[in-house]
FITIMI-224507 format. One record per residue (C-alpha): residue number from 1; x, y, z; residue in three letters. Coordinates in steps of 0.5 Angstrom, whole numbers, plus 500, padded with zeros to 3 digits. Example, Ala and Ser with C-alpha at 12.3 -4.5 7.8 and 13.67 -1.06 7.14 Angstrom:
<nodes>
<node 1 <525 491 516> ALA>
<node 2 <527 498 514> SER>
</nodes>
This chain:
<nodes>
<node 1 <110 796 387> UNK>
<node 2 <113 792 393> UNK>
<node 3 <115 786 394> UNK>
<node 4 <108 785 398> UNK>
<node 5 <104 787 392> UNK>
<node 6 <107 782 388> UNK>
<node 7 <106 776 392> UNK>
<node 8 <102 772 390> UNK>
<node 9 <095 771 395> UNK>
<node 10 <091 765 394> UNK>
<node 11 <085 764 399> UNK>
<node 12 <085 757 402> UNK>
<node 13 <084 753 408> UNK>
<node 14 <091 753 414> UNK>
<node 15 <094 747 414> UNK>
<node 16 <092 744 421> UNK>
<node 17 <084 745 419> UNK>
<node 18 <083 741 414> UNK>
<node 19 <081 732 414> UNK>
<node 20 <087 731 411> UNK>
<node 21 <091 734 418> UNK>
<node 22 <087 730 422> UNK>
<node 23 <084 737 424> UNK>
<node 24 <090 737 428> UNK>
<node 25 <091 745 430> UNK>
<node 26 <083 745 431> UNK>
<node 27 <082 744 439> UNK>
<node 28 <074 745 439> UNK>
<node 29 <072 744 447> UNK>
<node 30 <064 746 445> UNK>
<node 31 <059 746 453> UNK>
<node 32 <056 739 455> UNK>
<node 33 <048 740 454> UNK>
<node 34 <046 740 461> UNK>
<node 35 <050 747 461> UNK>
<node 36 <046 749 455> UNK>
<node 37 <039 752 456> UNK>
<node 38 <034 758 456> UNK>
<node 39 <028 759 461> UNK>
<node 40 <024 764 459> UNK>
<node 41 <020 763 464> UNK>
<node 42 <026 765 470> UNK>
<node 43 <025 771 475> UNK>
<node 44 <032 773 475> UNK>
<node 45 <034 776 467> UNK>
<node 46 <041 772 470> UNK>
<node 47 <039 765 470> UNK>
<node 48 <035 765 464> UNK>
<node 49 <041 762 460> UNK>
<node 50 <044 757 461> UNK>
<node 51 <053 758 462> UNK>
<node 52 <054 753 456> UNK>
<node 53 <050 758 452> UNK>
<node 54 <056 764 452> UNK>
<node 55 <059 759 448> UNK>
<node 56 <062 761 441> UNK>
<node 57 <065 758 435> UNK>
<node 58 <068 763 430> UNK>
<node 59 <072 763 422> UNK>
<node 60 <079 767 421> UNK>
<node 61 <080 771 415> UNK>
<node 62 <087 774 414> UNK>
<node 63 <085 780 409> UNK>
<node 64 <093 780 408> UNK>
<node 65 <093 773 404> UNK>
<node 66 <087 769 404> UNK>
<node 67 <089 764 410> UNK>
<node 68 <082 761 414> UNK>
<node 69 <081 758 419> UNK>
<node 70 <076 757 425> UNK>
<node 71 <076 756 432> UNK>
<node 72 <071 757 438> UNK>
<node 73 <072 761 445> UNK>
<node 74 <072 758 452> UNK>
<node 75 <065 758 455> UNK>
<node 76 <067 757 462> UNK>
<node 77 <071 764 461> UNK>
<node 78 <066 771 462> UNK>
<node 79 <062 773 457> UNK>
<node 80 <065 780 457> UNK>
<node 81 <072 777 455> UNK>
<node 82 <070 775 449> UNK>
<node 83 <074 780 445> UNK>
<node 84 <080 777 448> UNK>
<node 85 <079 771 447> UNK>
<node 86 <078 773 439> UNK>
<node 87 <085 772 434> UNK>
<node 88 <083 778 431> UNK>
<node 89 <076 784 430> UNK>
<node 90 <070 783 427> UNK>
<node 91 <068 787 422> UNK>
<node 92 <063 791 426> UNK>
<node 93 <069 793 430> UNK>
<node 94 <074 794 424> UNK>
<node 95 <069 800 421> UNK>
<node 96 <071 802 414> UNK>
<node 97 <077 805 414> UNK>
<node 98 <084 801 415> UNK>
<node 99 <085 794 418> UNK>
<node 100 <090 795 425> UNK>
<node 101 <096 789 424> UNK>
<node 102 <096 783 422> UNK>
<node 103 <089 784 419> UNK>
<node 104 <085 778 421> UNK>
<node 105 <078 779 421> UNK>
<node 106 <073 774 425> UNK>
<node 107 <066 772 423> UNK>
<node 108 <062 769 429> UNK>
<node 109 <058 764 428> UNK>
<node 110 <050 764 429> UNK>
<node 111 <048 757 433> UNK>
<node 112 <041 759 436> UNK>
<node 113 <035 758 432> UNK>
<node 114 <028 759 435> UNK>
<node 115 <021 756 432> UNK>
<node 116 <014 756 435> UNK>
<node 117 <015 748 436> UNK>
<node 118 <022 747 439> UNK>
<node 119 <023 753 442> UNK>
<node 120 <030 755 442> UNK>
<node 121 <036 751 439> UNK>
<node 122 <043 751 440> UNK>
<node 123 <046 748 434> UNK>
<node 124 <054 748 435> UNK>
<node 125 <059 746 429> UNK>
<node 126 <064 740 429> UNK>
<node 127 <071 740 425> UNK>
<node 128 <068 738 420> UNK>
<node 129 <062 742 418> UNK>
<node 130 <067 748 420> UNK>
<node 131 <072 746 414> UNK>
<node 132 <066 746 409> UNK>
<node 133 <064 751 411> UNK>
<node 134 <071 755 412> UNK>
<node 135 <070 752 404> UNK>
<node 136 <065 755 401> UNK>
<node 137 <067 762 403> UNK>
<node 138 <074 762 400> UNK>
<node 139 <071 764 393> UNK>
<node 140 <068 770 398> UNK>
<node 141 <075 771 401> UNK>
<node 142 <079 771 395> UNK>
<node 143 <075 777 392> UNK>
<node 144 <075 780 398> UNK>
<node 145 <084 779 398> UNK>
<node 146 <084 780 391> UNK>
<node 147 <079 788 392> UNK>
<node 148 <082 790 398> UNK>
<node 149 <087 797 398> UNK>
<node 150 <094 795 400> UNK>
<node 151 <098 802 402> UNK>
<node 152 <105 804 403> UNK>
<node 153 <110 801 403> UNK>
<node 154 <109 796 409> UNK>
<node 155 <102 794 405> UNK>
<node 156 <097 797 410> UNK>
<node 157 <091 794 408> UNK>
<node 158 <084 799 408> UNK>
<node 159 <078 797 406> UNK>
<node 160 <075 798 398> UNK>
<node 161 <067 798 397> UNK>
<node 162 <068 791 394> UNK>
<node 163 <071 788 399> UNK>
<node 164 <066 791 403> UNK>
<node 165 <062 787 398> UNK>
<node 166 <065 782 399> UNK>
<node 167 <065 781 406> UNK>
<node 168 <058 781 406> UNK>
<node 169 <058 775 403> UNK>
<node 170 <061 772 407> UNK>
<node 171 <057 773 412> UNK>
<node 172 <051 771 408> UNK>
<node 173 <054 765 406> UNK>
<node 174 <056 763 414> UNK>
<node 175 <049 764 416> UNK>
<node 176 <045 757 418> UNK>
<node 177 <039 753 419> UNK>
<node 178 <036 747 422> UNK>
<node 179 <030 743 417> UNK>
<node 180 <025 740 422> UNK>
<node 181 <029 733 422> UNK>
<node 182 <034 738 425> UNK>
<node 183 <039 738 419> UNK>
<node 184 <045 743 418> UNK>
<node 185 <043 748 412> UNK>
<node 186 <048 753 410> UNK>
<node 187 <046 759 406> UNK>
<node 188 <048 758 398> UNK>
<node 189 <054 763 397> UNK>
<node 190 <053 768 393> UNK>
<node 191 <057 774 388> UNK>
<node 192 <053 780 390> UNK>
<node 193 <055 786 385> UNK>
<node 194 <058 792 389> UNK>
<node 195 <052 797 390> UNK>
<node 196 <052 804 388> UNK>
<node 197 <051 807 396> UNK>
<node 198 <059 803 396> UNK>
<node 199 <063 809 393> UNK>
<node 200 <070 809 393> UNK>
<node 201 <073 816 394> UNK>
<node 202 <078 815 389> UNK>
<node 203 <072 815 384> UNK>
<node 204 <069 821 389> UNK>
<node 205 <076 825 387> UNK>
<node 206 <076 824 379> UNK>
<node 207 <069 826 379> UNK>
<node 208 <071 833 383> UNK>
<node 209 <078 835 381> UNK>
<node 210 <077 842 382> UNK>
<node 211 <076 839 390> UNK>
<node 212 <084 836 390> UNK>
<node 213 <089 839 394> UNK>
<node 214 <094 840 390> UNK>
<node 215 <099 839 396> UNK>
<node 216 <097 832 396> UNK>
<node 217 <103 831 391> UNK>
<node 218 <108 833 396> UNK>
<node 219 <105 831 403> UNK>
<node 220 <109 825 406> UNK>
<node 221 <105 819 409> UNK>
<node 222 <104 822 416> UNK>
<node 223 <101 828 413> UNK>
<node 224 <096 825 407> UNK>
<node 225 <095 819 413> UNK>
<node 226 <093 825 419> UNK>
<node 227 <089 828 412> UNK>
<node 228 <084 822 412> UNK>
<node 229 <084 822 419> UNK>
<node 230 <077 827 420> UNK>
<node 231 <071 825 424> UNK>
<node 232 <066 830 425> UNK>
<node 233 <061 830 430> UNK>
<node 234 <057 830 425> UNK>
<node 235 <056 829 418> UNK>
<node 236 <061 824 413> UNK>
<node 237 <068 823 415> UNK>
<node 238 <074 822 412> UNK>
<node 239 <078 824 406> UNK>
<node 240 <070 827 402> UNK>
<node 241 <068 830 409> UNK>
<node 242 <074 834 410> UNK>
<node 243 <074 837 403> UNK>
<node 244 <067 838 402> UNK>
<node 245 <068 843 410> UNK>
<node 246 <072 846 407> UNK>
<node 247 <069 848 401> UNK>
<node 248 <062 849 404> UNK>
<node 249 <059 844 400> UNK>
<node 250 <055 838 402> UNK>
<node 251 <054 831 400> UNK>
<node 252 <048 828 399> UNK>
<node 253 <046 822 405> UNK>
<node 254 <046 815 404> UNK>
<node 255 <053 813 402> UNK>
<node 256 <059 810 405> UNK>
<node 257 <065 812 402> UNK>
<node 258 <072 807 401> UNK>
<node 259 <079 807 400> UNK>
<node 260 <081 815 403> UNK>
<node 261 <088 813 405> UNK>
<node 262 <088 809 399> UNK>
<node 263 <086 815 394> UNK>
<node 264 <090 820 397> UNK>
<node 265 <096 815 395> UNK>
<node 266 <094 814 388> UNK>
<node 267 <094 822 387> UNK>
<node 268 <101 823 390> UNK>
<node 269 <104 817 386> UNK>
<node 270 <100 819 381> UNK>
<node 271 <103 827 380> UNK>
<node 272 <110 824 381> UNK>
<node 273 <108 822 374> UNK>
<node 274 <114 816 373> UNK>
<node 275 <118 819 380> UNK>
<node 276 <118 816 386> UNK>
<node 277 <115 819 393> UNK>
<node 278 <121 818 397> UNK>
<node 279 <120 821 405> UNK>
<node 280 <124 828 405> UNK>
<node 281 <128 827 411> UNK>
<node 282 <130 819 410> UNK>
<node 283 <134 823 403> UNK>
<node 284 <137 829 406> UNK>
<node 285 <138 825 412> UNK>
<node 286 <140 818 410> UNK>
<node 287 <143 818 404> UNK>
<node 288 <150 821 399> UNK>
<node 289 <146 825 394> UNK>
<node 290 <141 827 400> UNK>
<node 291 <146 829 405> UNK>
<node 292 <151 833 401> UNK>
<node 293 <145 836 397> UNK>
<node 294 <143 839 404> UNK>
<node 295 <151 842 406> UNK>
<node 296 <151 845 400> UNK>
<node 297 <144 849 401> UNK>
<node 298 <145 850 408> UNK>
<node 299 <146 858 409> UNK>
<node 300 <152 861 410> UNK>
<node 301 <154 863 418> UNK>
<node 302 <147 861 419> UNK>
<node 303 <142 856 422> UNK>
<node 304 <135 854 420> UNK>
<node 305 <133 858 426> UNK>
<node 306 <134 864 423> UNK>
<node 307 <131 864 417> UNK>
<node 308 <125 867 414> UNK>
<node 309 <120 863 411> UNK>
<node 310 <121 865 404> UNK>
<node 311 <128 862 405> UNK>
<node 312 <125 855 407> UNK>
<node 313 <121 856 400> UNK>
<node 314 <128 856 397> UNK>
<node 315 <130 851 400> UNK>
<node 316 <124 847 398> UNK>
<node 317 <125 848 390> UNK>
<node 318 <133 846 391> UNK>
<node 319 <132 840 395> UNK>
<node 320 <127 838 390> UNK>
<node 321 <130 840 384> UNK>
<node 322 <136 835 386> UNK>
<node 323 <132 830 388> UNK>
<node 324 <128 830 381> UNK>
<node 325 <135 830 378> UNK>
<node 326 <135 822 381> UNK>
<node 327 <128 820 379> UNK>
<node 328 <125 822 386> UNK>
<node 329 <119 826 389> UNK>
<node 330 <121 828 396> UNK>
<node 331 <115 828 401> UNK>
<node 332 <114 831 407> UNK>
<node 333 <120 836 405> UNK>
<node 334 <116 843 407> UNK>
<node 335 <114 841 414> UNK>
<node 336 <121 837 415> UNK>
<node 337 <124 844 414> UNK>
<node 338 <119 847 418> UNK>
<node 339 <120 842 424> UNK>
<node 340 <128 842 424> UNK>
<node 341 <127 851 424> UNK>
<node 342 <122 850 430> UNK>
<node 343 <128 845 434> UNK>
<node 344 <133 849 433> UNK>
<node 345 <129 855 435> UNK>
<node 346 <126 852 442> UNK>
<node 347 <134 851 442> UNK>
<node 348 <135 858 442> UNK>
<node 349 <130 859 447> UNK>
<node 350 <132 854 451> UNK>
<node 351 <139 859 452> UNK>
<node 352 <134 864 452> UNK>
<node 353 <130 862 459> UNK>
<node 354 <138 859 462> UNK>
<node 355 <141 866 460> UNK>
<node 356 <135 870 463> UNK>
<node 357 <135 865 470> UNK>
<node 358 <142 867 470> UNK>
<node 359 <143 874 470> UNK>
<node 360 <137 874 475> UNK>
<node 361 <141 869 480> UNK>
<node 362 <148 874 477> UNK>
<node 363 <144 881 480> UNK>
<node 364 <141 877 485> UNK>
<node 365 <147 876 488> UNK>
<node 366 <150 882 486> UNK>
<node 367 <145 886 490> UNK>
<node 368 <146 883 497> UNK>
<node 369 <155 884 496> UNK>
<node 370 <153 891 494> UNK>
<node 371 <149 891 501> UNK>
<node 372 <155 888 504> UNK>
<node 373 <159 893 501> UNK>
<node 374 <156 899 503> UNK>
<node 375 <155 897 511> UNK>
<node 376 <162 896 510> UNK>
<node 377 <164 902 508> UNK>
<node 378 <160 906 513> UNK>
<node 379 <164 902 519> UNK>
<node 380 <170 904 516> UNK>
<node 381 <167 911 515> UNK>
<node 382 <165 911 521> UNK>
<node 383 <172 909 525> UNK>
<node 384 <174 917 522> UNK>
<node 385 <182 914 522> UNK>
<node 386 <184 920 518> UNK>
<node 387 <185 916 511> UNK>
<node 388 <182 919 505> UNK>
<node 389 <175 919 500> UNK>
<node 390 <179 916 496> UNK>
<node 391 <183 911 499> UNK>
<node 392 <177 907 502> UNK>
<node 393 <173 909 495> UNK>
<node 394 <179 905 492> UNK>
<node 395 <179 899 497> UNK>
<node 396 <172 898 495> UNK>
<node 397 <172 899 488> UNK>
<node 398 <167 905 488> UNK>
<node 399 <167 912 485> UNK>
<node 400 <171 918 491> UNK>
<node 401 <165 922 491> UNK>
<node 402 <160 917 493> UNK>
<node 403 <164 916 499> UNK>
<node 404 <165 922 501> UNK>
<node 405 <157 923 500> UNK>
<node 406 <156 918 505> UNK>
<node 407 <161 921 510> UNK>
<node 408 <158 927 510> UNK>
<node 409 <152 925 512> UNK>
<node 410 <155 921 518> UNK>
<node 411 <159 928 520> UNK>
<node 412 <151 932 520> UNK>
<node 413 <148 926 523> UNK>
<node 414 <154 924 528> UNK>
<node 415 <148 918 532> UNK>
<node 416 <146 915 525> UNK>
<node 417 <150 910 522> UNK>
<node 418 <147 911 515> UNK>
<node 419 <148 904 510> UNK>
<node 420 <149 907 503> UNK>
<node 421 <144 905 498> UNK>
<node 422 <146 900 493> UNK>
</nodes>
């Protein structure tokens, strides 16, 4: 457990959103009402509303430690901005897997109710009714903090299917409506139990274990991550789609799963037994135990380029065996080894390309003084000054019978000046 996991998480309404702080940090600039209306009967789809109507008030949920607060976007601004004008997703663009930091959810407003008399109707919301509202939701929030996956070390949040639940409460409770008078009902808030449809793939897992990968104990964040990380062009995503691919089997329609991260996880720790998972290259790399484990293992007069997989398994069981030694499972430890291998051999083929590149320079070059060379040596041979084979041979560095072969071809052919082939 963190020090994340053990703080203690209430949900609550931010200082600054409630009466008590004379709603200090809410700063709502709602549209006057001659900028909203509806003409339904305009020719031009672009003028049918009004500009005020883009207008869009909001509630915040930090899912990390429960914090509400609300707020509302600028309605002059355009309406595809609308994103950027938000603290956080809404849960339409989180989907079902992990939040992305710093985890806030945003719940949009509803301010248009139509009825058969009034037509349409734009109700926007003051501080006030906000706050009460952001009051109503908190027991909601506090089983969606208190359900929700905490992940990893940095305590990456991930969806349950109680959380998910509760969410829809939330949403529900957010929900309004105007009596004919024109008075604000919220809807009653509600605990609705998790549906069956809603299935945890922890759960999913205990019930196929035969479907467990057993590397799962060992694989390092980054793998069990990039494992959970599966979306098929069709069919389920996930932790239970991957597997049931690769099994051949099918799962049924009609359920959502939650939780893959967060169950892979629980399977990891859960096959360290009371062990800690502890990422193989930060122990090897980082620590006293780790970096003298890995110099007395590494091979003698040899690089991990030049070793074979069977060596790597080795080094695999020694390096586990050292750090179970210190209450440790290492992670990640079969493709670390295999990743150092693979630098160290793009090394060695990067020597490789420059060696090569540089005996095709070396002959290249060696080819044009030996060309030079030989047409030298012809203009010597063909001064006839009386020296021997042997003494031009030696002032080129070349064998005396090569030259004495040149020289009698100039002396069969006296009108050729032949160039001795390289």
């Amino acid at each position: 457990m963190t020090a994340a996991d053990s703080t203690p998480r209430t949900a609550r309404v931010l200082t600054g959103y409630r009466p008590e702080d004379g709603f200090m940090a809410a700063e709502l600039d709602p549209p006057p009402g001659e900028y909203v209306w509806h003409d339904e009967h305009a020719e031009d789809p672009a003028r049918r509303y009004g500009p005020g109507t883009g207008y869009q008030q909001w509630l915040a949920i930090d899912a990390g430690d429960g914090a509400v607060w609300f707020g509302d976007t600028d309605w002059r601004a355009p309406r595809d901005s609308l994103a950027d004008q938000l603290p956080g997703l809404t849960r339409k663009a989180l989907g079902d897997g992990t939040f992305p930091a710093p985890g806030t959810v945003v719940q949009l407003l509803g301010h248009l109710t139509h009825d058969p008399r009034h037509g349409c109707t734009w109700r926007f919301f003051t501080a006030e009714e906000l706050h009460a509202l952001a009051r109503r939701i908190l027991p909601s929030v506090q089983r969606l903090v208190d359900s929700i996956h905490r992940i990893g070390p940095d305590g990456d949040l991930e969806w349950s299917a109680e959380a998910a639940t509760a969410w829809d409460d939330i949403e529900h409770t957010t929900t309004h409506t105007l009596d004919p008078s024109g008075t604000l009902h919220w809807a009653r808030p509600r605990t609705t139990p998790t549906p069956a449809w809603r299935v945890e793939v922890g759960a999913f897992l205990a019930a196929n274990p035969e479907l467990c990968d057993p590397s799962w104990a060992v694989a390092g964040d980054a793998e069990l991550d990039a494992y959970a990380d599966y979306h098929p062009a069709s069919g389920y995503g996930g932790v239970p789609g991957r597997i049931c691919h690769t099994a051949e089997m099918q799962i049924e329609d009609g359920f959502t799963f939650y939780g893959h991260r967060a169950a892979l996880y629980a399977y990891r720790a859960q096959a360290c037994g009371g062990r800690t998972p502890t990422d193989a290259r930060t122990w090897l790399e980082t620590t006293e135990p780790g970096t003298s484990t890995w110099e007395a293992a590494r091979p003698p007069g040899a690089t991990l380029a030049d070793v074979p997989d069977c060596v790597l398994t080795d080094l695999t069981d020694r390096f586990q065996s050292a750090a179970r030694a210190h209450g440790l499972v290492l992670t990640g430890l079969p493709a670390y080894l295999r990743r150092l291998r693979a630098e160290e051999r793009a090394g060695v083929e990067q020597q490789l390309v420059f060696e090569g590149e540089e005996v095709e320079r070396l002959e290249t070059m060696l080819k044009e003084f030996r060309a030079g060379r030989n047409r030298t040596v012809a203009r010597v041979l063909a001064w006839s000054d009386g020296r021997s084979d042997a003494e031009i041979a030696g002032l080129a560095s070349m064998p005396a019978e090569q030259v004495s072969a040149w020289r009698a071809r100039l002396n069969d052919d006296p009108d050729s000046s032949p160039v001795p082939r390289p």
